[in-house]
C-alpha positions as CSV (number, residue, x, y, z in Angstrom):
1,X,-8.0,2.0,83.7
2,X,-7.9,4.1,80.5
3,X,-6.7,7.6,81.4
4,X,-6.0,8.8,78.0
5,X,-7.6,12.0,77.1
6,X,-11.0,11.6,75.4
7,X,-11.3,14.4,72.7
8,X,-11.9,15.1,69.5
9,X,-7.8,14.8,68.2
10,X,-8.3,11.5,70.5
11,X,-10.4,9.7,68.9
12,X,-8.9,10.2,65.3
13,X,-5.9,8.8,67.0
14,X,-7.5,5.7,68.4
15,X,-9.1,4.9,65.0
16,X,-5.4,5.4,63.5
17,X,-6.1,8.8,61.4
18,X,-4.1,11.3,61.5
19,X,-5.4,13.7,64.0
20,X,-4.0,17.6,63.4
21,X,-6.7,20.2,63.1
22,X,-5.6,20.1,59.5
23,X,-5.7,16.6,58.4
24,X,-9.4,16.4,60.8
25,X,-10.8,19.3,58.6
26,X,-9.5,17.1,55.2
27,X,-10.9,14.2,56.6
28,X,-14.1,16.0,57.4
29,X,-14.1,17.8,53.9
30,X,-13.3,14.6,52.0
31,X,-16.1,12.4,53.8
32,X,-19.9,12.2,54.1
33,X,-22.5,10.1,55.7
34,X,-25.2,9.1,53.2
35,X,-28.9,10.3,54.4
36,X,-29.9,7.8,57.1
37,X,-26.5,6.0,57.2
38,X,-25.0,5.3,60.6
39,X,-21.6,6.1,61.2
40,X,-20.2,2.6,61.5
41,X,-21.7,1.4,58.2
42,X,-19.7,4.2,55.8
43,X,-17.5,2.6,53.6
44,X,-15.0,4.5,54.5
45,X,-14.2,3.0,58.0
46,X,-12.0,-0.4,57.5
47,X,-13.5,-3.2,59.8
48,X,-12.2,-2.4,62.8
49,X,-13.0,1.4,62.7
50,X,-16.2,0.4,62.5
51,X,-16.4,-2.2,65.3
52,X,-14.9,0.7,67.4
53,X,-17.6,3.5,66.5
54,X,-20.0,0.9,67.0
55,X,-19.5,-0.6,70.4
56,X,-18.7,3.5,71.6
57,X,-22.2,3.9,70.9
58,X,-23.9,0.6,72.1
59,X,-21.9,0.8,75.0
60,X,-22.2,4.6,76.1
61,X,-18.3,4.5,76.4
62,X,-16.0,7.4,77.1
63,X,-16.1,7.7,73.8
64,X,-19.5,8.1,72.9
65,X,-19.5,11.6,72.9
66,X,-16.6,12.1,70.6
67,X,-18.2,9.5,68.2
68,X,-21.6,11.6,68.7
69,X,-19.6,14.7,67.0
70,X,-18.3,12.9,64.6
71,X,-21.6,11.5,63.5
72,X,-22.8,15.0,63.4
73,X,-19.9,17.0,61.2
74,X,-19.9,14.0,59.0
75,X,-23.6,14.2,58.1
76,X,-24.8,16.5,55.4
């Protein structure tokens, strides 16, 4: 059973960013979702980044709602 904390610093951990409020708001600044695009398909996720944000989604996972977020401040 996954009792890791699900939040926002979490999930840039689990996709293997580097998660302080800093380097989130330079991630944030430095990337944008193209009109329409879904999250998984930026080019800035490698494969499995993708498959992750994906499968949160498609599967409702604990995640989801972190990956929902991060849909939303990465979308103009």
């Amino acid at each position: 059973m996954d009792t890791s904390p699900h939040n926002f610093a979490a999930l840039f951990k689990q996709l293997g960013l580097p998660n302080s409020h800093q380097e989130i708001d330079a991630f944030l600044a430095a990337h944008r979702l193209a009109d329409g695009q879904a999250l998984a398909d930026a080019p800035f996720w490698n494969a499995a980044q993708a498959e992750f944000l994906r499968e949160a989604l498609e599967e409702d996972s604990d995640w989801a709602e972190e990956v929902d977020e991060l849909a939303c401040r990465l979308s103009r």
